[in-house]
C-alpha positions in Angstrom: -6.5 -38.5 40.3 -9.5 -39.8 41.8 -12.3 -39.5 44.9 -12.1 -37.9 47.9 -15.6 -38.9 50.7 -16.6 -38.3 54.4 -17.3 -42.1 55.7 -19.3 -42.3 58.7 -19.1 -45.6 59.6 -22.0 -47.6 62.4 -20.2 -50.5 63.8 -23.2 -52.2 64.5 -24.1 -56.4 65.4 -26.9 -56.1 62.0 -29.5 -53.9 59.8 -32.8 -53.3 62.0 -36.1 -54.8 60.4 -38.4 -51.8 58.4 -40.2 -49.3 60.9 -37.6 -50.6 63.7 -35.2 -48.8 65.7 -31.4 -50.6 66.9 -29.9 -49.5 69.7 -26.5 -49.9 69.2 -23.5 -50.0 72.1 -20.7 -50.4 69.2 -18.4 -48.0 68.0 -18.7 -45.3 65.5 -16.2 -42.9 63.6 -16.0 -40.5 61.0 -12.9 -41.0 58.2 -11.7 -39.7 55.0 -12.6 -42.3 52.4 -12.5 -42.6 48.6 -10.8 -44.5 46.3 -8.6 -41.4 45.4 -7.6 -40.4 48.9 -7.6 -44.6 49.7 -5.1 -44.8 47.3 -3.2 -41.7 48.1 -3.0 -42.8 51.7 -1.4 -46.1 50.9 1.0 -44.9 48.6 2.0 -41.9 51.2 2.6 -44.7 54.0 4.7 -46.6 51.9 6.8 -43.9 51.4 6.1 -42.2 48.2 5.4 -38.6 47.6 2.2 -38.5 46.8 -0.2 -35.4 44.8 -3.8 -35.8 44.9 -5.9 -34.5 42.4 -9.7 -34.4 43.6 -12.9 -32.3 44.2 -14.7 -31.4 47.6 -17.6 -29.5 48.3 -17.3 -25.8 50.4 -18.9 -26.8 53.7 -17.6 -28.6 56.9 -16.2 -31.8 55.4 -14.6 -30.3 52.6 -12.2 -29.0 55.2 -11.8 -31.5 57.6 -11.1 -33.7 54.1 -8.0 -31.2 53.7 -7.0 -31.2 57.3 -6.8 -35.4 56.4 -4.5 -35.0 53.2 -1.9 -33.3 56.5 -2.3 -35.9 58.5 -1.8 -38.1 55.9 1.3 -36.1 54.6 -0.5 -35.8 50.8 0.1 -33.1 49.3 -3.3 -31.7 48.5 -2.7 -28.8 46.2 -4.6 -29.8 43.5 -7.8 -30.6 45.2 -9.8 -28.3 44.0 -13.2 -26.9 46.0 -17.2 -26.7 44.5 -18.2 -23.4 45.1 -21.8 -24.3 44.2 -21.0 -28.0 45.7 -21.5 -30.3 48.9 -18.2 -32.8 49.5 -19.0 -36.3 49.0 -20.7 -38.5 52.0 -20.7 -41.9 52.7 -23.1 -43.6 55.3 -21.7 -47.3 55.8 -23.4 -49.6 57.9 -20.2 -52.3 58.9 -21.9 -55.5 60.5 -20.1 -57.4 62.8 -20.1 -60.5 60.5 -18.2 -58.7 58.0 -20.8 -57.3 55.8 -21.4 -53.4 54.9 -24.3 -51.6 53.6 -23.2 -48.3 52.3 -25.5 -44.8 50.9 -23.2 -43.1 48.8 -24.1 -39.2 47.9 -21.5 -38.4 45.4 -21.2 -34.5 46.0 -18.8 -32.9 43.9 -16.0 -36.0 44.4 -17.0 -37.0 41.0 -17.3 -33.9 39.4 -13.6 -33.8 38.4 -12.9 -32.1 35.2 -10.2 -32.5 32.4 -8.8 -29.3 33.3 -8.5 -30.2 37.2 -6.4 -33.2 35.8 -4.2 -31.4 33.3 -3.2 -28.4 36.2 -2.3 -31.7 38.1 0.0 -33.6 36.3 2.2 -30.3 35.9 4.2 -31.7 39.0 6.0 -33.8 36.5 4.7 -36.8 38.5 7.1 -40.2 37.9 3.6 -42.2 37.6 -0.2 -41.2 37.1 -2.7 -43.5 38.9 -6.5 -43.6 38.3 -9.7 -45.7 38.4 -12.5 -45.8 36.3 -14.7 -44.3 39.0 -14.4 -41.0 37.0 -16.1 -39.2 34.2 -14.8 -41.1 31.0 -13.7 -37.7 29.7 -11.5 -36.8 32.6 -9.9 -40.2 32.7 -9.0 -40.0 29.1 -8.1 -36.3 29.1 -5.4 -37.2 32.0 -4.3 -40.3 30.1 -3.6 -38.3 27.1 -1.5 -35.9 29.2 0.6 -38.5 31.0 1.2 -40.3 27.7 2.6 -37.0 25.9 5.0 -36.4 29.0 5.8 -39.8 28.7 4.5 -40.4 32.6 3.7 -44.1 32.7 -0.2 -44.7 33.4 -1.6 -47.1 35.7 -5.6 -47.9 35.7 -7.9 -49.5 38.1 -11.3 -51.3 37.4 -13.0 -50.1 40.4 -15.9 -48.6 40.5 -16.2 -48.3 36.3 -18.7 -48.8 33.8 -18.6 -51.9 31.3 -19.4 -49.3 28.7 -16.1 -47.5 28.8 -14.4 -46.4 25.8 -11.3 -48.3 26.3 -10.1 -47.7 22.4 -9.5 -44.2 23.4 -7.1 -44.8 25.9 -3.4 -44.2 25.5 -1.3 -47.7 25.9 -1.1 -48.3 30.0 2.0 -49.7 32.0 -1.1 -51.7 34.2 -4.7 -52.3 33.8 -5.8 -53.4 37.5 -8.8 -55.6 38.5 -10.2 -57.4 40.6 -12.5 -61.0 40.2 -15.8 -59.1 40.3 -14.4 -56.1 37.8 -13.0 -59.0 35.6 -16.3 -60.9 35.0 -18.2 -57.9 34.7 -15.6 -57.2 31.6 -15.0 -60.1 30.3 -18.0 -62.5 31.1 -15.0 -65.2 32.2 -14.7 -65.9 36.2 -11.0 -66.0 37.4 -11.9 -68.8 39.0 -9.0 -71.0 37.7 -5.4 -70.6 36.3 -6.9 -71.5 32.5 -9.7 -68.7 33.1 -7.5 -66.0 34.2 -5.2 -66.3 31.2 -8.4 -66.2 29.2 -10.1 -63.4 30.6 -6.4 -62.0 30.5 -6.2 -62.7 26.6 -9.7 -60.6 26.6 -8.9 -57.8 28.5 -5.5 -57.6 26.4 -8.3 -57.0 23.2 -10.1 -54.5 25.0 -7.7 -52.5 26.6 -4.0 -51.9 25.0 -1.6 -52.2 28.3 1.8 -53.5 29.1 0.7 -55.7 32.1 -2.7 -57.0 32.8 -3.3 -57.6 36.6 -6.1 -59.5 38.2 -6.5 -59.5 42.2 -7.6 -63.0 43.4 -8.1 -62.5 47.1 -6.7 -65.1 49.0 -5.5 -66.8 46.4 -3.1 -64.3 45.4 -2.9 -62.3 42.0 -2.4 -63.2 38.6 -0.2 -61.0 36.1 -0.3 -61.7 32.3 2.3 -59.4 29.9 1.2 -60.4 26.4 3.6 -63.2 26.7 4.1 -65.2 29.8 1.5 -65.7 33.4 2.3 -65.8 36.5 0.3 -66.1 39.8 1.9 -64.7 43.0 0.3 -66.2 46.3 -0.4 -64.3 49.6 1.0 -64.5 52.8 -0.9 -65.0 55.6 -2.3 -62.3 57.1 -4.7 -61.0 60.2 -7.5 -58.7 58.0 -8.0 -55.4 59.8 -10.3 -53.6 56.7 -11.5 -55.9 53.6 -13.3 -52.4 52.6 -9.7 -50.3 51.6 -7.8 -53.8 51.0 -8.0 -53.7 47.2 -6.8 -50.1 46.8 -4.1 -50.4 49.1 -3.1 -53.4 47.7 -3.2 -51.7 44.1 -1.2 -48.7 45.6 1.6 -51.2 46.8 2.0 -53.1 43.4 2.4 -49.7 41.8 4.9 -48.4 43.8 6.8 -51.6 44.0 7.0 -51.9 40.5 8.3 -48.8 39.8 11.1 -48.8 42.1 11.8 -52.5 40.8 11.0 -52.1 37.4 9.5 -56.1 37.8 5.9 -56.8 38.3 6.3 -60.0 40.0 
Protein backbone atom coordinates (compact mmCIF):
# COMPACT_ATOMS: atom_id res chain seq x y z
CA UNK A 1 0.00 0.00 0.00
CA UNK A 2 1.68 3.04 -0.76
CA UNK A 3 2.65 5.90 -3.58
CA UNK A 4 2.41 5.82 -6.97
CA UNK A 5 4.40 9.47 -8.99
CA UNK A 6 5.29 10.61 -12.57
CA UNK A 7 9.33 11.38 -12.17
CA UNK A 8 10.70 13.50 -14.75
CA UNK A 9 14.06 13.36 -14.21
CA UNK A 10 16.97 16.47 -15.79
CA UNK A 11 20.26 14.76 -15.92
CA UNK A 12 22.00 17.79 -15.72
CA UNK A 13 26.10 18.83 -14.77
CA UNK A 14 24.41 21.49 -11.71
CA UNK A 15 21.39 23.91 -10.58
CA UNK A 16 21.68 27.32 -12.70
CA UNK A 17 22.29 30.54 -10.62
CA UNK A 18 18.61 32.76 -10.01
CA UNK A 19 17.33 34.61 -13.23
CA UNK A 20 19.80 32.11 -15.31
CA UNK A 21 19.08 29.79 -17.88
CA UNK A 22 21.32 26.06 -18.36
CA UNK A 23 21.52 24.66 -21.46
CA UNK A 24 21.75 21.21 -20.92
CA UNK A 25 23.15 18.37 -23.54
CA UNK A 26 22.35 15.41 -20.82
CA UNK A 27 19.75 13.07 -20.87
CA UNK A 28 16.28 13.19 -19.65
CA UNK A 29 13.41 10.65 -19.03
CA UNK A 30 10.10 10.28 -17.69
CA UNK A 31 9.49 7.09 -15.06
CA UNK A 32 6.99 5.70 -12.67
CA UNK A 33 8.27 6.53 -9.25
CA UNK A 34 6.95 6.38 -5.68
CA UNK A 35 7.76 4.62 -2.84
CA UNK A 36 4.65 2.25 -3.41
CA UNK A 37 5.29 1.40 -6.97
CA UNK A 38 9.38 1.50 -5.97
CA UNK A 39 8.65 -1.10 -3.75
CA UNK A 40 6.24 -3.01 -5.87
CA UNK A 41 8.75 -3.00 -8.59
CA UNK A 42 11.43 -4.60 -6.58
CA UNK A 43 9.49 -7.15 -5.06
CA UNK A 44 7.87 -8.06 -8.70
CA UNK A 45 11.55 -8.47 -10.08
CA UNK A 46 12.53 -10.63 -7.45
CA UNK A 47 9.87 -12.77 -8.24
CA UNK A 48 6.99 -12.31 -6.01
CA UNK A 49 3.44 -11.67 -6.93
CA UNK A 50 2.92 -8.48 -6.15
CA UNK A 51 -0.81 -6.22 -5.56
CA UNK A 52 -0.47 -2.64 -5.39
CA UNK A 53 -2.80 -0.62 -3.63
CA UNK A 54 -2.48 3.26 -4.60
CA UNK A 55 -4.21 6.44 -5.90
CA UNK A 56 -3.75 8.35 -9.34
CA UNK A 57 -5.26 11.26 -10.72
CA UNK A 58 -7.64 10.96 -14.17
CA UNK A 59 -5.40 12.67 -16.73
CA UNK A 60 -2.43 11.54 -18.84
CA UNK A 61 -0.14 10.12 -16.21
CA UNK A 62 -2.55 8.37 -14.37
CA UNK A 63 -2.60 6.09 -17.33
CA UNK A 64 0.63 5.81 -18.47
CA UNK A 65 1.23 4.98 -14.41
CA UNK A 66 -1.11 1.87 -15.16
CA UNK A 67 0.41 0.96 -18.49
CA UNK A 68 3.90 0.79 -15.92
CA UNK A 69 2.26 -1.59 -13.22
CA UNK A 70 2.13 -4.08 -16.98
CA UNK A 71 5.32 -3.57 -17.71
CA UNK A 72 6.24 -4.14 -14.44
CA UNK A 73 3.97 -7.30 -14.19
CA UNK A 74 2.08 -5.67 -10.82
CA UNK A 75 -1.04 -6.34 -10.60
CA UNK A 76 -2.75 -3.02 -10.36
CA UNK A 77 -6.31 -3.75 -9.48
CA UNK A 78 -6.58 -1.98 -6.62
CA UNK A 79 -5.17 1.29 -7.74
CA UNK A 80 -7.88 3.22 -7.58
CA UNK A 81 -8.37 6.65 -9.85
CA UNK A 82 -9.30 10.64 -8.45
CA UNK A 83 -12.11 11.60 -10.37
CA UNK A 84 -11.82 15.13 -9.05
CA UNK A 85 -7.74 14.51 -8.84
CA UNK A 86 -4.37 15.12 -10.81
CA UNK A 87 -1.78 11.93 -10.37
CA UNK A 88 1.18 12.77 -8.51
CA UNK A 89 4.46 14.60 -10.21
CA UNK A 90 7.76 14.71 -9.42
CA UNK A 91 10.35 17.15 -10.96
CA UNK A 92 13.91 15.91 -9.95
CA UNK A 93 16.89 17.74 -10.88
CA UNK A 94 19.83 14.61 -10.72
CA UNK A 95 23.41 16.38 -10.78
CA UNK A 96 26.13 14.70 -12.09
CA UNK A 97 27.90 14.68 -8.71
CA UNK A 98 25.34 12.68 -7.27
CA UNK A 99 23.05 15.17 -5.77
CA UNK A 100 19.10 15.66 -6.56
CA UNK A 101 16.90 18.50 -6.11
CA UNK A 102 13.33 17.29 -6.30
CA UNK A 103 9.54 19.44 -6.44
CA UNK A 104 7.19 17.09 -5.29
CA UNK A 105 3.26 17.83 -6.09
CA UNK A 106 1.52 15.12 -4.30
CA UNK A 107 -1.71 14.83 -6.44
CA UNK A 108 -3.96 12.27 -5.29
CA UNK A 109 -0.95 9.59 -4.47
CA UNK A 110 -1.40 10.41 -0.99
CA UNK A 111 -4.87 10.67 -0.82
CA UNK A 112 -5.30 6.87 -0.05
CA UNK A 113 -8.23 6.10 2.16
CA UNK A 114 -8.96 3.28 4.79
CA UNK A 115 -11.44 1.84 2.56
CA UNK A 116 -8.91 1.69 -0.63
CA UNK A 117 -6.74 -0.40 1.92
CA UNK A 118 -9.35 -2.72 3.35
CA UNK A 119 -10.79 -3.70 -0.62
CA UNK A 120 -7.02 -4.45 -1.01
CA UNK A 121 -6.02 -6.75 1.42
CA UNK A 122 -9.04 -9.03 0.33
CA UNK A 123 -6.43 -10.92 -2.01
CA UNK A 124 -5.53 -12.73 1.12
CA UNK A 125 -1.99 -11.37 0.65
CA UNK A 126 0.91 -13.69 2.53
CA UNK A 127 2.50 -10.20 3.70
CA UNK A 128 1.29 -6.45 3.88
CA UNK A 129 4.07 -3.78 3.23
CA UNK A 130 3.70 -0.07 3.94
CA UNK A 131 5.59 3.14 4.88
CA UNK A 132 4.74 5.87 6.87
CA UNK A 133 4.39 8.22 3.86
CA UNK A 134 0.64 7.71 4.26
CA UNK A 135 -2.24 9.32 6.14
CA UNK A 136 -1.87 7.95 9.77
CA UNK A 137 -5.37 6.70 9.48
CA UNK A 138 -4.99 4.66 6.45
CA UNK A 139 -1.82 3.05 7.71
CA UNK A 140 -3.47 2.06 10.90
CA UNK A 141 -6.76 1.09 9.30
CA UNK A 142 -4.66 -1.46 6.97
CA UNK A 143 -2.60 -2.62 9.94
CA UNK A 144 -5.67 -3.47 11.76
CA UNK A 145 -6.86 -5.53 8.82
CA UNK A 146 -3.71 -7.55 8.27
CA UNK A 147 -3.41 -8.18 11.95
CA UNK A 148 -7.11 -9.69 12.19
CA UNK A 149 -6.33 -11.99 9.08
CA UNK A 150 -3.36 -12.72 10.69
CA UNK A 151 -1.16 -11.33 7.49
CA UNK A 152 2.17 -10.46 8.92
CA UNK A 153 2.94 -6.48 8.66
CA UNK A 154 5.99 -5.00 7.59
CA UNK A 155 6.56 -0.94 8.05
CA UNK A 156 8.93 1.46 6.68
CA UNK A 157 10.20 4.89 8.08
CA UNK A 158 10.35 6.59 4.95
CA UNK A 159 8.89 9.50 4.28
CA UNK A 160 6.92 9.69 7.99
CA UNK A 161 6.23 12.04 10.56
CA UNK A 162 7.99 11.92 14.17
CA UNK A 163 4.56 12.59 15.41
CA UNK A 164 2.99 9.28 14.51
CA UNK A 165 0.82 7.46 16.64
CA UNK A 166 2.87 4.33 16.93
CA UNK A 167 0.73 3.02 20.21
CA UNK A 168 -2.01 2.42 17.83
CA UNK A 169 -0.33 0.09 15.75
CA UNK A 170 -0.94 -3.61 15.79
CA UNK A 171 2.44 -5.65 16.76
CA UNK A 172 4.69 -5.65 13.29
CA UNK A 173 6.88 -8.64 12.01
CA UNK A 174 9.56 -5.47 10.88
CA UNK A 175 9.78 -1.90 11.62
CA UNK A 176 12.31 -0.66 8.72
CA UNK A 177 14.62 2.46 8.88
CA UNK A 178 17.16 3.96 7.72
CA UNK A 179 20.19 6.31 9.73
CA UNK A 180 18.39 9.56 8.87
CA UNK A 181 14.67 8.02 9.85
CA UNK A 182 16.42 6.59 13.06
CA UNK A 183 17.75 9.93 14.42
CA UNK A 184 14.87 11.70 13.51
CA UNK A 185 13.05 9.05 15.96
CA UNK A 186 15.14 8.36 18.36
CA UNK A 187 17.61 11.46 18.73
CA UNK A 188 20.53 8.51 18.75
CA UNK A 189 22.86 8.45 15.43
CA UNK A 190 23.51 4.80 14.30
CA UNK A 191 26.74 5.78 14.02
CA UNK A 192 28.30 2.85 16.03
CA UNK A 193 27.49 -0.84 17.07
CA UNK A 194 26.62 0.61 20.87
CA UNK A 195 24.27 3.37 19.26
CA UNK A 196 22.35 1.14 17.07
CA UNK A 197 21.45 -1.27 19.91
CA UNK A 198 20.44 1.88 21.75
CA UNK A 199 18.38 3.56 19.27
CA UNK A 200 17.13 -0.17 18.75
CA UNK A 201 16.21 -0.50 22.60
CA UNK A 202 14.18 2.97 21.79
CA UNK A 203 12.51 2.21 18.88
CA UNK A 204 11.51 -1.24 20.56
CA UNK A 205 9.54 1.43 23.35
CA UNK A 206 7.92 3.20 20.69
CA UNK A 207 6.92 0.80 18.30
CA UNK A 208 5.83 -2.96 19.46
CA UNK A 209 7.57 -5.21 16.52
CA UNK A 210 9.14 -8.53 16.26
CA UNK A 211 12.38 -7.33 14.41
CA UNK A 212 13.75 -3.81 14.47
CA UNK A 213 15.89 -3.09 11.25
CA UNK A 214 18.12 -0.23 10.68
CA UNK A 215 19.81 0.39 7.12
CA UNK A 216 23.48 1.57 7.45
CA UNK A 217 24.50 2.15 3.94
CA UNK A 218 27.71 0.95 3.26
CA UNK A 219 28.25 -0.38 6.29
CA UNK A 220 25.59 -2.88 6.03
CA UNK A 221 22.36 -3.19 8.31
CA UNK A 222 21.80 -3.82 11.73
CA UNK A 223 18.82 -6.14 13.02
CA UNK A 224 17.88 -6.17 16.82
CA UNK A 225 14.87 -8.93 18.00
CA UNK A 226 14.25 -7.98 21.54
CA UNK A 227 17.04 -10.28 22.38
CA UNK A 228 20.11 -10.57 20.38
CA UNK A 229 21.96 -7.92 17.42
CA UNK A 230 23.39 -8.54 14.66
CA UNK A 231 24.99 -6.41 11.78
CA UNK A 232 25.09 -7.91 8.30
CA UNK A 233 27.78 -6.14 5.93
CA UNK A 234 27.50 -5.33 2.18
CA UNK A 235 29.00 -6.64 -0.70
CA UNK A 236 30.59 -4.65 -2.90
CA UNK A 237 28.70 -3.20 -5.37
CA UNK A 238 28.77 -0.76 -8.69
CA UNK A 239 25.69 1.94 -7.54
CA UNK A 240 23.39 2.50 -10.57
CA UNK A 241 20.37 4.64 -8.43
CA UNK A 242 21.15 5.78 -4.63
CA UNK A 243 17.48 7.47 -5.14
CA UNK A 244 15.30 3.75 -5.21
CA UNK A 245 18.25 1.91 -3.30
CA UNK A 246 16.55 1.92 0.11
CA UNK A 247 13.16 0.65 -1.07
CA UNK A 248 14.51 -1.88 -3.08
CA UNK A 249 16.68 -2.92 -0.57
CA UNK A 250 13.63 -3.04 2.04
CA UNK A 251 11.57 -4.97 -0.75
CA UNK A 252 14.43 -7.69 -0.83
CA UNK A 253 14.74 -8.19 3.09
CA UNK A 254 11.01 -8.66 3.07
CA UNK A 255 10.72 -11.19 0.64
CA UNK A 256 13.77 -12.95 1.77
CA UNK A 257 12.63 -13.28 5.10
CA UNK A 258 9.54 -14.69 4.37
CA UNK A 259 10.57 -17.40 2.17
CA UNK A 260 13.45 -18.05 4.86
CA UNK A 261 11.59 -17.38 7.81
CA UNK A 262 15.38 -15.86 9.16
CA UNK A 263 16.12 -12.22 9.11
CA UNK A 264 19.72 -12.47 8.90
Amino acid sequence: VGSIFTKFIMHIEGVPLANEVSREYGHRETVAGGAGFDVAAAFSRLGADTVLCAKIGSDPQGEALLRSLSNFRIDGRFVTEDKRGKSGFDAVLAESSGVTRTVSYPGAAYDISEEDAEQALTCYPDALYMSLELPAKTVIAAADIAEQNGVPIFLSASGGDVRFPFSRLPHLEAFICNMEECAAYTKITPDTLENCLRAALKLSGMVDAKHYIIKLGDRGCYSYDGTYQHICPTDPVSVIDKRGAGEGFSAALTLGYLESEDIE
